[in-house]
Residue frames as qw, qx, qy, qz and C-alpha x, y, z in Angstrom:
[[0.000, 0.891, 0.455, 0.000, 0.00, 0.00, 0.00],
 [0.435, 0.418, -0.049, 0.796, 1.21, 3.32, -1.38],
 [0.347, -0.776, -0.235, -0.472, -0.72, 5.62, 1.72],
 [0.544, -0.040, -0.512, 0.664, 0.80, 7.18, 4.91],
 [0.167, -0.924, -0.319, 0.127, -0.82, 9.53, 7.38],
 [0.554, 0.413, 0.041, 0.721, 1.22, 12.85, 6.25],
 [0.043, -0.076, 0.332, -0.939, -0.32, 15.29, 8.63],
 [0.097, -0.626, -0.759, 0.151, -3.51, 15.91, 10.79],
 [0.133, 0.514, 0.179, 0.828, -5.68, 19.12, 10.22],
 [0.218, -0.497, -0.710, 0.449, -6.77, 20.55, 13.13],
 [0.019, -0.720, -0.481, -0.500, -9.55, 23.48, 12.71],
 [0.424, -0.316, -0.401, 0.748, -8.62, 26.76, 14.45],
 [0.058, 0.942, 0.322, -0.082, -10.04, 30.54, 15.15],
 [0.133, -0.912, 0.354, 0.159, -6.71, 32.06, 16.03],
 [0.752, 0.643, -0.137, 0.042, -3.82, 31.03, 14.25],
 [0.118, 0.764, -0.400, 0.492, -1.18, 32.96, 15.37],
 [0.623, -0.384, 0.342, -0.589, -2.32, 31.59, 18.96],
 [0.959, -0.077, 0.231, -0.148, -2.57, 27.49, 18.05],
 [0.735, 0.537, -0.293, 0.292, 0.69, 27.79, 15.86],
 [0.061, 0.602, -0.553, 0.572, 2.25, 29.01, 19.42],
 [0.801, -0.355, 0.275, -0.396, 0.26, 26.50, 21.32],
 [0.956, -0.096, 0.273, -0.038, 1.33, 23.56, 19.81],
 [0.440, 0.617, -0.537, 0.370, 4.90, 24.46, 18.33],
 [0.277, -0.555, 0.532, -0.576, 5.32, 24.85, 22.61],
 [0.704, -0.280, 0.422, -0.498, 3.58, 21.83, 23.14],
 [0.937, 0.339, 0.029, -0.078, 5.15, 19.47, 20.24],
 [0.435, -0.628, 0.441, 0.471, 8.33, 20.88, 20.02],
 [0.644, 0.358, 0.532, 0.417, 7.63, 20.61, 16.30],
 [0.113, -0.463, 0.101, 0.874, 8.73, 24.18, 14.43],
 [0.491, 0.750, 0.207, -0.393, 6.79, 25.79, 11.61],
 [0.655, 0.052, 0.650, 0.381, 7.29, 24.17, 8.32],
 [0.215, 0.246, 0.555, 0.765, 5.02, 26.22, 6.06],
 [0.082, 0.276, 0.458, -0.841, 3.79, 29.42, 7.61],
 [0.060, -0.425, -0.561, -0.708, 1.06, 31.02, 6.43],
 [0.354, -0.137, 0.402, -0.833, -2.06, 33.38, 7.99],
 [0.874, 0.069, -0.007, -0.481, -5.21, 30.52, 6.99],
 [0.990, 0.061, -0.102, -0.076, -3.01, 27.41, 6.97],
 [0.073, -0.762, 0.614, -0.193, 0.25, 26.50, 8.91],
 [0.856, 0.221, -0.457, 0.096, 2.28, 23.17, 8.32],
 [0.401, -0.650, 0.607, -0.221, 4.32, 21.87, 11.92],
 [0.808, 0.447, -0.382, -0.030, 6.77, 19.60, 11.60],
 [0.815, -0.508, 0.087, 0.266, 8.79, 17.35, 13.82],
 [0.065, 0.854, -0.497, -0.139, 12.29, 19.07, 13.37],
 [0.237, -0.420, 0.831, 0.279, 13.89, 15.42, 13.44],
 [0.537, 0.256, -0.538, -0.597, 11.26, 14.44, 10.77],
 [0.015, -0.002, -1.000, -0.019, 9.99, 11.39, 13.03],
 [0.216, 0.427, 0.854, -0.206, 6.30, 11.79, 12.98],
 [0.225, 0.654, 0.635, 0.346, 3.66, 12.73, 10.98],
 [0.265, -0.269, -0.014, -0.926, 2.63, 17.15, 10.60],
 [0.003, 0.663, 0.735, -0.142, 0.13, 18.21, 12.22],
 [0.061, 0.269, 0.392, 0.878, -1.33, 21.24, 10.20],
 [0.166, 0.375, 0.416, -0.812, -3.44, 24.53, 11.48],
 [0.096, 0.413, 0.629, 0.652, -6.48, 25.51, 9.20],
 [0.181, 0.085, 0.185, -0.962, -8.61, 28.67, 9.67],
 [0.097, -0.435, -0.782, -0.436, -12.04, 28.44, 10.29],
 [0.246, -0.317, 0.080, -0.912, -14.80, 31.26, 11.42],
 [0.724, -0.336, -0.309, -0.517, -16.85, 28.99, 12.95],
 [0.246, -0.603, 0.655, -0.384, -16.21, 27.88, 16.73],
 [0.325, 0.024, -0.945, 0.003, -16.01, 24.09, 17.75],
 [0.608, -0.155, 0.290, -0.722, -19.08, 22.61, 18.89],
 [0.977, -0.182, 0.023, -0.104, -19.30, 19.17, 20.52],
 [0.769, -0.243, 0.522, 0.277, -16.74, 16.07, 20.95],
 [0.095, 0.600, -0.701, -0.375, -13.96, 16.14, 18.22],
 [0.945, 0.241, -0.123, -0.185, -14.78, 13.47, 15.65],
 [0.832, 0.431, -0.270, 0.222, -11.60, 12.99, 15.55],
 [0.372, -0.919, 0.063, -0.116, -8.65, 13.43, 18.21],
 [0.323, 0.606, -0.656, 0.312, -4.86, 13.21, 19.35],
 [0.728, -0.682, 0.016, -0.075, -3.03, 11.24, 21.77],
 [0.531, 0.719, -0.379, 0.238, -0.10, 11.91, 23.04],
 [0.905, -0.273, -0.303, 0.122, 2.06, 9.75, 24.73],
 [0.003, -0.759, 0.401, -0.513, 4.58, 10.91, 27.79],
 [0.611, 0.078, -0.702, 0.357, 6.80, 9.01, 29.79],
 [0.154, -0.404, -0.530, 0.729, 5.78, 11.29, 32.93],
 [0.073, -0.641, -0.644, -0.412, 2.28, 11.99, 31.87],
 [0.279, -0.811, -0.373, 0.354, 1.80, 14.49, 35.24],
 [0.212, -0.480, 0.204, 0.826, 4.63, 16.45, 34.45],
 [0.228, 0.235, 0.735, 0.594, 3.30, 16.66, 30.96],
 [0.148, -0.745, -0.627, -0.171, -0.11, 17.75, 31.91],
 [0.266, -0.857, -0.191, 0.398, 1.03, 20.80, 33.89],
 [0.299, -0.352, 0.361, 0.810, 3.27, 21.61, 31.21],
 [0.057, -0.582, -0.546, -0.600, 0.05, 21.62, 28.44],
 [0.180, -0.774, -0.586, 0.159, -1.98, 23.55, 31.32],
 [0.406, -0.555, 0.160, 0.708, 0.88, 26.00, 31.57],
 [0.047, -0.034, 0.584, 0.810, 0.90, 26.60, 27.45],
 [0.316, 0.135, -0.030, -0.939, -2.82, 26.90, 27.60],
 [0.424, -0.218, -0.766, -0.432, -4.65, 23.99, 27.54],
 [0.555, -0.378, 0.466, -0.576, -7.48, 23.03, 29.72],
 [0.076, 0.126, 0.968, -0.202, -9.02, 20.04, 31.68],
 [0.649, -0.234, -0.294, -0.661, -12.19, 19.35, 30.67],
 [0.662, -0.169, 0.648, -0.337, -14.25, 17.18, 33.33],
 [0.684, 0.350, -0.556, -0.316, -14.31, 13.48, 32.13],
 [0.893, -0.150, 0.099, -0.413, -15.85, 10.27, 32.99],
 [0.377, 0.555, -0.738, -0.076, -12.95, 8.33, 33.34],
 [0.883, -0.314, -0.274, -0.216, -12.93, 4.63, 34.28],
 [0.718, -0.689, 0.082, 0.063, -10.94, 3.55, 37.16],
 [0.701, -0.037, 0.327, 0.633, -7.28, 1.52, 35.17],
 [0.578, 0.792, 0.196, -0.001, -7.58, 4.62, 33.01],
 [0.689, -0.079, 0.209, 0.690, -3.99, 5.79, 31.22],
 [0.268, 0.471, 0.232, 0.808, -5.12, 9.04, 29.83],
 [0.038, 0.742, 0.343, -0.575, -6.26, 12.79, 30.55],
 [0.419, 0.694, 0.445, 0.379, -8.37, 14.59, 28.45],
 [0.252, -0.602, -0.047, 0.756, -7.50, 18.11, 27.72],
 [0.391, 0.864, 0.312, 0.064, -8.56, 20.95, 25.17],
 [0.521, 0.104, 0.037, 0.847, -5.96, 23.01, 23.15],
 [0.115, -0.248, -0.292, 0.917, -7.14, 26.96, 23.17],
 [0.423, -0.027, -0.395, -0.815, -9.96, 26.47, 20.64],
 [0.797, -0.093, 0.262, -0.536, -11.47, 23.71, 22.57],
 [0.682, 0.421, -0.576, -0.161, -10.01, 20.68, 20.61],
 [0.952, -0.175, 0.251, -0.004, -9.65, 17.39, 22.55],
 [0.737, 0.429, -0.522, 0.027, -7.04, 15.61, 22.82],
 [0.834, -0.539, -0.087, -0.085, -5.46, 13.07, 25.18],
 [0.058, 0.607, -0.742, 0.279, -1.99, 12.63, 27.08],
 [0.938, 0.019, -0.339, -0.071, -1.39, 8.81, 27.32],
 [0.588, -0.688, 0.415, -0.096, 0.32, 7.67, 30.14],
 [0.646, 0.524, -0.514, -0.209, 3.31, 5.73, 27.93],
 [0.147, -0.481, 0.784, -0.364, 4.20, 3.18, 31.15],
 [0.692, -0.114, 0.548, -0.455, 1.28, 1.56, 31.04],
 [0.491, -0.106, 0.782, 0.370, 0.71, -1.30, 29.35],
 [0.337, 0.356, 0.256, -0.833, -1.09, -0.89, 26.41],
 [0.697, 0.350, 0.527, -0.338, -3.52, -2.94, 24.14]]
């Protein structure tokens, strides 16, 4: 098969604002700038973009779609996204759980995966 995931689009209000959220929060550096569409890129080129895209229209509901990102010291992790601006959203979690949800500055979901545990 000739198909690789090349980048995820995430849908934003503020540009400027989610290109500084998650540069800070990926450590990935701006690839192809732009004001309505901004390429980030892992500087050592091991994982997929993940690409900004302007839209006027604010998120409403659950993300169809969502990140997780994995972190050897998930706590420290989480206070370092809270710190760059994400939030905690409340969330039904089940007891063994390995993640925490959290929203980038437009509201987007996405999870931090404890990377110790075991996992399925």
């Amino acid at each position: 098969m000739g198909l690789y995931v090349g980048s995820t689009v995430i849908n934003v209000t503020d540009v400027e604002r989610a290109t500084a959220f998650w540069t800070a929060a990926l450590g990935y550096v701006v690839r192809s700038p732009g004001t309505d569409f901004v390429v980030l890129t892992d500087p050592h080129r091991r994982w997929s973009n993940v690409s900004l895209q302007l839209t006027d229209k604010p998120k409403q509901g659950l993300n169809r779609l969502h990140l997780d990102l994995y972190a050897a010291d998930q706590a420290a992790e989480v206070a370092r996204l809270l710190a760059l601006g994400a939030t905690r959203i409340p969330w039904e979690y089940p007891p063994d759980a390995d993640f925490v949800v959290l929203t980038d500055p437009d509201g987007n979901e996405f999870c931090v995966i404890d990377s110790n545990q075991p996992q399925d």
